[in-house]
N, C-alpha and C positions, 0 to 999 in steps of 0.2 A: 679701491685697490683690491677689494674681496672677488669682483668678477673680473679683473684682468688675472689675475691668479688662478679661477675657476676655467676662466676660459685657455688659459696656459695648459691646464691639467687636461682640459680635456683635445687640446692641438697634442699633446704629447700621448695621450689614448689614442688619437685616431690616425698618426705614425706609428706607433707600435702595432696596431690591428692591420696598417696596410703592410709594416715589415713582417708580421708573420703570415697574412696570407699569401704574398709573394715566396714567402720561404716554403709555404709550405707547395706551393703550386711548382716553386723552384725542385724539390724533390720530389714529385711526381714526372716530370717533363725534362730530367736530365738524364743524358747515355748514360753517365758509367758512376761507379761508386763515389771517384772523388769530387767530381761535380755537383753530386746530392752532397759529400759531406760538408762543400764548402756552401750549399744552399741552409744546410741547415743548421751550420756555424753562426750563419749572419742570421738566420730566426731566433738563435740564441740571443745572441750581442743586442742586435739591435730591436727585436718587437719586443722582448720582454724587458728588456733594459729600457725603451721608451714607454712601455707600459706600466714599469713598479713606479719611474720619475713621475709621470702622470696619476699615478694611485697615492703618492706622496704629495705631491701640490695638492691635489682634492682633498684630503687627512689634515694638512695643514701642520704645524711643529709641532711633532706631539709623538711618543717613542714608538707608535704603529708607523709614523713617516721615517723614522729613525733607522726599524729595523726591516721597513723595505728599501732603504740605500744599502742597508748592510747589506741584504741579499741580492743585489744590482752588484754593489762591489764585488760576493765572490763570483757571483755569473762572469763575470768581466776576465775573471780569474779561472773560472776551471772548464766554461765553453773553449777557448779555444787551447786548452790543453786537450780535452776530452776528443776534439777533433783530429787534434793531431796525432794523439795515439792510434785513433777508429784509422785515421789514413795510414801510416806505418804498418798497421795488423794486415790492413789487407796486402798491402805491398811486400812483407815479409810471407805473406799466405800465397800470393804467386799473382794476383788480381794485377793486371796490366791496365795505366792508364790507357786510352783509346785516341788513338792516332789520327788523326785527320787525313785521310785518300787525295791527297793533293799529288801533283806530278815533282814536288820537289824531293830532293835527296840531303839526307841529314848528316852530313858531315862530320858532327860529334866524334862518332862511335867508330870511323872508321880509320883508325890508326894503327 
């Protein structure tokens, strides 16, 4: 049971090292601001939230596994606040999402 566990922790390390290097590769290679914030919302959430679950399986029940869920929990809790603010600031700062050059016409706005 001890290496179906070990190897759990460690499938859960090597999903969190591929969600953050994609996160992070994701905010190198995106146009415009909200695109990186939402690349690196999800590097939040998901590499380091798969990486403390994974550093907890490998720890075993013991208040170091305890209190890297605590800190998964508040991740879970103030990444995507902290995003949401970073998007708002730029959008009250004047930072325009970035429109795609298509031949269509957006009807929205024009009433």
């Amino acid at each position: 049971m001890e290496q179906v566990i070990l190897a759990l922790a460690w499938v859960a390390v090597g999903f969190g090292l591929f969600f953050t290097v994609v996160g992070a590769i994701g905010v190198l290679r995106m146009p415009d601001v909200y695109s990186r914030l939402h690349a690196a919302g999800m590097t939040d959430t998901m590499g380091a939230g798969f990486l403390l679950i994974g550093l907890s399986l490998n720890e075993g029940f013991t208040l170091i596994s305890l209190r890297l869920i605590l800190i998964w929990i508040f991740l879970l809790f103030t990444s995507p606040v902290g995003t949401h603010a970073l998007a708002r600031a730029a959008l009250y700062g004047g930072v325009q999402p970035l429109q795609e050059e298509s031949g269509e016409v957006d009807h929205r706005d024009s009433n």
